[in-house]
N, CA and C of each residue as an Amber inpcrd file, in Angstrom:
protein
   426
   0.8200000  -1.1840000   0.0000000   0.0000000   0.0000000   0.0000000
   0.8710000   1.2570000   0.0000000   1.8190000   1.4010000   1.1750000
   2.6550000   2.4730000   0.5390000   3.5160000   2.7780000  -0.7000000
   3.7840000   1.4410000  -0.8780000   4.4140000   1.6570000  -2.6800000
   3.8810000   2.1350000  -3.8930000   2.1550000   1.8350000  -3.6100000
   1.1750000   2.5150000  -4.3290000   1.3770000   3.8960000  -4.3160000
   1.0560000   4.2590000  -3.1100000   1.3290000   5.8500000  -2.8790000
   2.7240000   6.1660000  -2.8610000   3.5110000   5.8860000  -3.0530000
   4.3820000   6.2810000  -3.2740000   4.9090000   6.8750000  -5.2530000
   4.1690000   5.7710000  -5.5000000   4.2270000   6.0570000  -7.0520000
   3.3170000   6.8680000  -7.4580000   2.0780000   7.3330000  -6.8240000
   1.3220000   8.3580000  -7.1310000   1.5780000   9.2820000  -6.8430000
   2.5200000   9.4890000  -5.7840000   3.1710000  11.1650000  -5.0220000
   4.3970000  11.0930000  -6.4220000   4.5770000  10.0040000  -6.5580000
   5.5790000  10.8030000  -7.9610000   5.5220000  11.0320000  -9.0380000
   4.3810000  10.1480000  -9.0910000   3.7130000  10.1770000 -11.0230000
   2.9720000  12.1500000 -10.5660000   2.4660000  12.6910000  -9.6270000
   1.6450000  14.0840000  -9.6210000   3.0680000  15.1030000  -9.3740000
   3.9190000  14.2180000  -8.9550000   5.4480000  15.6060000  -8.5920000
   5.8540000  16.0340000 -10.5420000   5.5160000  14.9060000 -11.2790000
   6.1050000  14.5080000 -12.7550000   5.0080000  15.5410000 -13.2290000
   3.6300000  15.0180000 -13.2520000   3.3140000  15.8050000 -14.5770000
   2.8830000  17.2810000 -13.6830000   2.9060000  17.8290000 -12.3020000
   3.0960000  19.2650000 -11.7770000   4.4980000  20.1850000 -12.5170000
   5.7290000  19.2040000 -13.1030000   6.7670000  19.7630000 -13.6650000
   6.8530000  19.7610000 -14.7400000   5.8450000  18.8030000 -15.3060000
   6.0130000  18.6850000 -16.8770000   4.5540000  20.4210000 -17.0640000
   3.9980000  20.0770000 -16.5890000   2.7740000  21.1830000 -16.4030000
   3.7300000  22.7740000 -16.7660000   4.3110000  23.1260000 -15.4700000
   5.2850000  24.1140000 -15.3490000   5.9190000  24.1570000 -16.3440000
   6.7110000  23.3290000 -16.8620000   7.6660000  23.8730000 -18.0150000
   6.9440000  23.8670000 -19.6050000   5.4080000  23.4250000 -19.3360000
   4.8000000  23.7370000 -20.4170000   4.2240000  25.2160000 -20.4760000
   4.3400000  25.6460000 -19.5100000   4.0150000  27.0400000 -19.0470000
   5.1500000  28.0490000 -19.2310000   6.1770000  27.6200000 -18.9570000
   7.5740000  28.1970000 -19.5350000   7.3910000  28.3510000 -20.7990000
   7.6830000  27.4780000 -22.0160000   7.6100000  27.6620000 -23.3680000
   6.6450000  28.5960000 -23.7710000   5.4330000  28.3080000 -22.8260000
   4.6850000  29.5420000 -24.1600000   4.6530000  30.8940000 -23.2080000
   4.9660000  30.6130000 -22.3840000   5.3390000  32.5820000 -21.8560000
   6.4820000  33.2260000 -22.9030000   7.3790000  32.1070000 -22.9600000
   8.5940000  32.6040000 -23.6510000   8.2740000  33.0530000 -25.5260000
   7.2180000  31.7230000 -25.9260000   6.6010000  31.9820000 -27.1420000
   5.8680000  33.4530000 -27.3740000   5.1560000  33.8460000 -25.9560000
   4.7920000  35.1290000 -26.5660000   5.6720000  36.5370000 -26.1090000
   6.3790000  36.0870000 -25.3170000   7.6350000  37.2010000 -25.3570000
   8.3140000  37.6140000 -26.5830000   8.8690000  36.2090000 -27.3720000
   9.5260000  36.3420000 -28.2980000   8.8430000  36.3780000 -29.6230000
   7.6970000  36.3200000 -29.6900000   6.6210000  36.5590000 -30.6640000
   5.5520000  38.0590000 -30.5920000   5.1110000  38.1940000 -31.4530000
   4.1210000  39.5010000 -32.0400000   3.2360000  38.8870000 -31.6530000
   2.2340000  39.7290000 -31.2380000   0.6420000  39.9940000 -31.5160000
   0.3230000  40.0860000 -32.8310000   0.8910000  40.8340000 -33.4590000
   0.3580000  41.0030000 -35.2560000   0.2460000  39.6220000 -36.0220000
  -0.5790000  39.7220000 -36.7790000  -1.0990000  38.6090000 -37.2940000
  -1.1130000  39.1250000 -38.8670000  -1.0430000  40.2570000 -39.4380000
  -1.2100000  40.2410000 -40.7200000   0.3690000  40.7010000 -41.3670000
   1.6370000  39.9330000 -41.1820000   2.5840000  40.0180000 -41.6690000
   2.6100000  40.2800000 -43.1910000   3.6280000  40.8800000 -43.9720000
   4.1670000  41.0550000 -45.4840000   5.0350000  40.9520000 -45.5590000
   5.8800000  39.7150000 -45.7760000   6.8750000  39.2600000 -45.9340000
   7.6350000  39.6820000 -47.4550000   8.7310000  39.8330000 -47.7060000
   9.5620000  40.4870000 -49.1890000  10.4500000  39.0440000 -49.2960000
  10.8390000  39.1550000 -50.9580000  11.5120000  37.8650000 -50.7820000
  13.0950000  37.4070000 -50.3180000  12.9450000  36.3810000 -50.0570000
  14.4780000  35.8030000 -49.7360000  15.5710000  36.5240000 -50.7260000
  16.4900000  37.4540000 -49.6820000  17.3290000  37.8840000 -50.3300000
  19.2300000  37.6090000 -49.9630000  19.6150000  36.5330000 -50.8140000
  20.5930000  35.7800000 -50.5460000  21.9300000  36.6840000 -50.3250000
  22.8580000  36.1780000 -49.2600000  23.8150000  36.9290000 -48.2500000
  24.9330000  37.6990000 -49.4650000  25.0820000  36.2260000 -50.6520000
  26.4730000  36.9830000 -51.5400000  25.9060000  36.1330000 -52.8190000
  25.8280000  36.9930000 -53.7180000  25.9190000  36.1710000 -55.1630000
  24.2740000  36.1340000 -55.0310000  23.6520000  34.7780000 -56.4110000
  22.3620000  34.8260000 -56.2330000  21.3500000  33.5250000 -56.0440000
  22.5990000  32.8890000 -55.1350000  21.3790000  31.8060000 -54.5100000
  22.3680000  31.9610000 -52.8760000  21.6390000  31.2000000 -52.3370000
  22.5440000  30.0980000 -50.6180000  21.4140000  30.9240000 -49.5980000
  21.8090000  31.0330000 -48.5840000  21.6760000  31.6500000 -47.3220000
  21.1710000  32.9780000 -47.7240000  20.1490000  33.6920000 -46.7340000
  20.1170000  34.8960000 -46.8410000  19.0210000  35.2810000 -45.7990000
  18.4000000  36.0610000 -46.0020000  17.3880000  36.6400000 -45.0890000
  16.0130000  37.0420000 -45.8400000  14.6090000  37.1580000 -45.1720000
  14.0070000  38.0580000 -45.8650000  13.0620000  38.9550000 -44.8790000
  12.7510000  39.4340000 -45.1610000  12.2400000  40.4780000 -44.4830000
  10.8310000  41.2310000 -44.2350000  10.2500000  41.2360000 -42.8680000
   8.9300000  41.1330000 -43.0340000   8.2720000  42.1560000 -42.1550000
   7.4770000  42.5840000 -42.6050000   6.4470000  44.2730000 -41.5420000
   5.1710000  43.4550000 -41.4240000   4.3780000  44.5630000 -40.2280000
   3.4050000  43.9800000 -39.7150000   3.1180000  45.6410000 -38.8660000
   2.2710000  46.4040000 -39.2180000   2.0630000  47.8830000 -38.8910000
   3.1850000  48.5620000 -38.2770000   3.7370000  48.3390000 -37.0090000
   5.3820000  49.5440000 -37.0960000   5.8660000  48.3690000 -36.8820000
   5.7760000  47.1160000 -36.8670000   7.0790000  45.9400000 -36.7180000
   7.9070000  45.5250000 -37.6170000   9.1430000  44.6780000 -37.7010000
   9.6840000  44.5830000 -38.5220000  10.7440000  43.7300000 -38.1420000
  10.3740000  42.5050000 -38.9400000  11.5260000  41.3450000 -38.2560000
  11.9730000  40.6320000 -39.3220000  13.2410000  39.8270000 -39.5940000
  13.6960000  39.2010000 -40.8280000  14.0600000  37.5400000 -40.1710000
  14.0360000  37.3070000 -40.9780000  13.7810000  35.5700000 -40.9070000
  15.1650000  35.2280000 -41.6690000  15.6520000  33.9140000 -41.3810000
  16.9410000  33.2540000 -42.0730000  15.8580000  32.7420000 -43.6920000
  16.4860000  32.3560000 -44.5970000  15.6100000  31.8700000 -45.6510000
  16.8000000  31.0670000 -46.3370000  16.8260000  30.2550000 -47.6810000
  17.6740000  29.5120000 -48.1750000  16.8900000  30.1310000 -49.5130000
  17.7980000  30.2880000 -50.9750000  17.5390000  29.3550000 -52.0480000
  18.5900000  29.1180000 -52.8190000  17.7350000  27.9270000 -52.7980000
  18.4620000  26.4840000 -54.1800000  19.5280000  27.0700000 -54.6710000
  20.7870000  26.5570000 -54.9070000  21.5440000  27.4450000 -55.8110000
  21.1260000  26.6660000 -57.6520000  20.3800000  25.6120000 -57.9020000
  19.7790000  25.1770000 -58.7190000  18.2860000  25.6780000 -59.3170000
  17.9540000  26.5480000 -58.3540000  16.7130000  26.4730000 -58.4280000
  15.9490000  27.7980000 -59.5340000  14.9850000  27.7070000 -60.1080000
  14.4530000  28.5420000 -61.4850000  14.9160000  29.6690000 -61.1220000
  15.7400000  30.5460000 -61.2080000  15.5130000  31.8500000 -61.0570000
  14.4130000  32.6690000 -61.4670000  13.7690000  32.3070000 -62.4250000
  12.7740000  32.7580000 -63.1070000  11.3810000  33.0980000 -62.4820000
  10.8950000  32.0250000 -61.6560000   9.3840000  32.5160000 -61.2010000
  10.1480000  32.5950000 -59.5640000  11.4900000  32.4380000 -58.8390000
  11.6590000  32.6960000 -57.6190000  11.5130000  31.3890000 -56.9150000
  12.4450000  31.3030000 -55.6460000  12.4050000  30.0540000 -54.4090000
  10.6680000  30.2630000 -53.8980000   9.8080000  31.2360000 -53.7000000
   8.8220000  31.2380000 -52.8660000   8.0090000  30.5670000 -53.6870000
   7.5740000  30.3630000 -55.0860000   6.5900000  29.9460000 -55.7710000
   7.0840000  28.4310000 -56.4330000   6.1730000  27.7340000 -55.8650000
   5.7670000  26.3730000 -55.9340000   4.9640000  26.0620000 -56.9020000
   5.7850000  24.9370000 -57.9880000   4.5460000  24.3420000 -58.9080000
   4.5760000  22.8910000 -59.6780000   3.4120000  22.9600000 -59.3580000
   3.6280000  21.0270000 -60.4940000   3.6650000  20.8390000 -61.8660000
   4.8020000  19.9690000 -61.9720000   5.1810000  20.3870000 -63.9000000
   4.8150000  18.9700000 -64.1450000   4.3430000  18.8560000 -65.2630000
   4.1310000  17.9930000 -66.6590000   5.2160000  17.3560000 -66.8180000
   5.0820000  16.1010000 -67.8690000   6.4830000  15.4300000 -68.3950000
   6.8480000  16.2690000 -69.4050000   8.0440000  16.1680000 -69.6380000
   8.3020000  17.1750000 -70.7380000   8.2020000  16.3640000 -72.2870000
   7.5850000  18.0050000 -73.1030000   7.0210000  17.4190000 -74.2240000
   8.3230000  17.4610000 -75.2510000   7.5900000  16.9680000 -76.5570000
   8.7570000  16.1970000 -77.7850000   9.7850000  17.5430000 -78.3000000
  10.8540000  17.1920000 -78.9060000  11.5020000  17.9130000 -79.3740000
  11.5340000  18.6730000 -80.2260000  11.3500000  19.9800000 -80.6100000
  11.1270000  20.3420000 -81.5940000  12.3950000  20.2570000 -82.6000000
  12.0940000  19.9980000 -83.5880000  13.2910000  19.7940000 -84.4110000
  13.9490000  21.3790000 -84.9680000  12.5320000  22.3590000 -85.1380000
  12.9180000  23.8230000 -85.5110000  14.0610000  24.7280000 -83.8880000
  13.2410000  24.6300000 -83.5330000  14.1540000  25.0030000 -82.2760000
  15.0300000  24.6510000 -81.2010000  15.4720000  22.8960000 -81.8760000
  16.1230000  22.3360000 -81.1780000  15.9100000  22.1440000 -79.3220000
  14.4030000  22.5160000 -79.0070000  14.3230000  22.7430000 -77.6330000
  13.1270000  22.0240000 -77.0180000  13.0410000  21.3060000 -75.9650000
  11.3480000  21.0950000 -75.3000000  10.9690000  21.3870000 -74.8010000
   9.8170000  21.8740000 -74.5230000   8.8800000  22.7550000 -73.2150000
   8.2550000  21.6420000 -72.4760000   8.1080000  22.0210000 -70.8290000
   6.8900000  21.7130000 -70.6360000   6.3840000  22.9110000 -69.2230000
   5.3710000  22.8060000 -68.8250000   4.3200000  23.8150000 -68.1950000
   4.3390000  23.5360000 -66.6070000   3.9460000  24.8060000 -65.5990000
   3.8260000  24.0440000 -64.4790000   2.6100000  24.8180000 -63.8140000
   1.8650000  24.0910000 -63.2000000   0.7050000  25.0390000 -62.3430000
   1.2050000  25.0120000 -61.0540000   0.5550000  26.1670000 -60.2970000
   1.1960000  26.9990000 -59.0040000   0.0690000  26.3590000 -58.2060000
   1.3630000  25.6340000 -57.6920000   0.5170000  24.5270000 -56.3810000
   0.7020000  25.1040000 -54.8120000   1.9810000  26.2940000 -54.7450000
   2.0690000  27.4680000 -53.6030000   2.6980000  28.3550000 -53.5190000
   2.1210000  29.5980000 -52.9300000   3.1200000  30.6770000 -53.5080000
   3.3050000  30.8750000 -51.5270000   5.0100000  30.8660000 -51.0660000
   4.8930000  31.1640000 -50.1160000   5.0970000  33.0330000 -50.1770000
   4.9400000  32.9750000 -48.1650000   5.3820000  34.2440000 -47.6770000
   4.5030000  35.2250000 -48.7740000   3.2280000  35.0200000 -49.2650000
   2.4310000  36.0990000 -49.9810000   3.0230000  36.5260000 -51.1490000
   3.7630000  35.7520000 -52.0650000   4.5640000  36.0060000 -53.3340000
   3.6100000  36.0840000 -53.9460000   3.9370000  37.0170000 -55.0930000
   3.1950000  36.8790000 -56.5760000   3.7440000  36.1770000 -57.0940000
   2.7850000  35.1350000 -57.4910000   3.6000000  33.9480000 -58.4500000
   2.5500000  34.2000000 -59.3280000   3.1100000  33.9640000 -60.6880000
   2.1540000  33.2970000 -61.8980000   1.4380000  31.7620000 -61.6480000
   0.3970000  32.0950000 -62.2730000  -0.5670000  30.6440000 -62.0040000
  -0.1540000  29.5710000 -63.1870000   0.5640000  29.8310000 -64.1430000
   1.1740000  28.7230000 -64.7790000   2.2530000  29.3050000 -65.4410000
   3.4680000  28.5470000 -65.8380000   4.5190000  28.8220000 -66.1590000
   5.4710000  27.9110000 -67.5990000   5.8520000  27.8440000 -68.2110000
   6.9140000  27.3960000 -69.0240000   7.8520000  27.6440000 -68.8130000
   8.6650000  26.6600000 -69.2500000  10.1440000  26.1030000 -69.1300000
  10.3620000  25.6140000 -70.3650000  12.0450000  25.7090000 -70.4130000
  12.3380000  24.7600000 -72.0760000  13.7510000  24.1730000 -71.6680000
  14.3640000  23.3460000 -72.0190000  15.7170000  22.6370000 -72.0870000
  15.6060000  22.4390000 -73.7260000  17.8240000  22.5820000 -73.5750000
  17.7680000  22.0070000 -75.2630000  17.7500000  20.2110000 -74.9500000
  17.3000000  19.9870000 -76.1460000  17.2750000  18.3720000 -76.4240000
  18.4810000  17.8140000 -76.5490000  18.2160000  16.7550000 -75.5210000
  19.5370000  15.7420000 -75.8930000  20.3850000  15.7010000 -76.8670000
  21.2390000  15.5650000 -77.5670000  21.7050000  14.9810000 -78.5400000
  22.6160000  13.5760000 -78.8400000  22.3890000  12.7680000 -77.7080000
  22.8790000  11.9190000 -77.2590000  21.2410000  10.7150000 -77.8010000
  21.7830000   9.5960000 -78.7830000  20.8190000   8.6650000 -78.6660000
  20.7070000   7.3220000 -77.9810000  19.3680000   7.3910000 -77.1900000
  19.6100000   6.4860000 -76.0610000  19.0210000   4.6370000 -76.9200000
  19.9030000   3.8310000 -76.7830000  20.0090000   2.4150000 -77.1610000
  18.4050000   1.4660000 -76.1020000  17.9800000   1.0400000 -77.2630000
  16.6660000   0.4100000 -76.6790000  17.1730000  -0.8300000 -75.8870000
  18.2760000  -1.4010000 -76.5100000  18.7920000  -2.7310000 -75.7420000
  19.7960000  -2.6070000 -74.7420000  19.6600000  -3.1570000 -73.3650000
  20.3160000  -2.7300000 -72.0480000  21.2260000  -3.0560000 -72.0880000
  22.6880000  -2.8600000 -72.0820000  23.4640000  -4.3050000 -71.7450000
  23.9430000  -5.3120000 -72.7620000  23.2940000  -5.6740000 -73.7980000
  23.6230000  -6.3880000 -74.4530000  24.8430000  -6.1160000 -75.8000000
  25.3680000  -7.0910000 -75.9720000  26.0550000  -7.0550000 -76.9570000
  25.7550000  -7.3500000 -78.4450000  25.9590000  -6.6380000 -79.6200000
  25.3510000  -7.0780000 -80.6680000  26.0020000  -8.4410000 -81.0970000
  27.1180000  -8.9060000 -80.1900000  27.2500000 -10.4130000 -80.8460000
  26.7990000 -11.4830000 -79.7660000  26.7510000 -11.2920000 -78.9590000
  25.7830000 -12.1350000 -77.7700000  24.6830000 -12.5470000 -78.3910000
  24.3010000 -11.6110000 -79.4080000  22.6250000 -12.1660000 -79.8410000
  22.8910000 -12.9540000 -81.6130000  23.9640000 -12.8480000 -81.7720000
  24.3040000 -13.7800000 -82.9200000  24.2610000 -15.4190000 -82.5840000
């Protein structure tokens, strides 16, 4: 019987501290956080050159706080790191322009970007022809 109570005076000492330090975090959450709720974030603007590390930067009536941000050093320069979209397989080669397109729809635009709602892309075409048979040798099959 006292071992019972004994484990109940410690299982209530446990979650009285787990309690408390859940009370810690979010005092600290709204110390270190705004009240403002309608932020405008600008885009990721990288530290040197024009992708890696950088910052971007965001208001909210007289506030004004900047965030760490990344982009791609691969990534489109063209529609920007904030705008998100789903692309198509890419279509056939044109033989006039040596090039293929294919399209992408805007599946998210973060941090309130203007993104375009669909987009094109082109690569030049291979010129490399790829062999239907894997592996094999043309005298293996003699």
């Amino acid at each position: 019987m006292q071992v019972r109570g004994l484990l109940l005076l410690l299982a209530l000492i446990l979650l009285a501290a787990t309690a408390e330090a859940g009370k810690n975090k979010k005092e600290k959450a709204k110390k270190d956080g705004s009240e403002c709720e309608d932020w405008r974030w600008g885009p990721c603007v990288p530290n040197s050159k024009d992708c890696g590390l950088g910052y971007r930067e965001g208001t909210c009536k007289d506030e004004s706080k900047k965030l760490k941000c990344k982009i791609p050093c691969n990534w489109k320069k063209k529609f920007g790191a904030d705008c998100k979209y789903k692309f198509e397989s890419w279509g056939g080669c044109s033989a006039q322009t040596g090039v293929k397109t294919r399209s992408g729809i805007l599946k998210k635009a973060l941090y309130n970007a203007q993104c375009e709602e669909i987009v094109y892309v082109t690569k030049p075409c291979s010129s490399k022809i790829k062999s239907k048979s894997k592996g094999q040798s043309p005298l293996l099959l003699s």
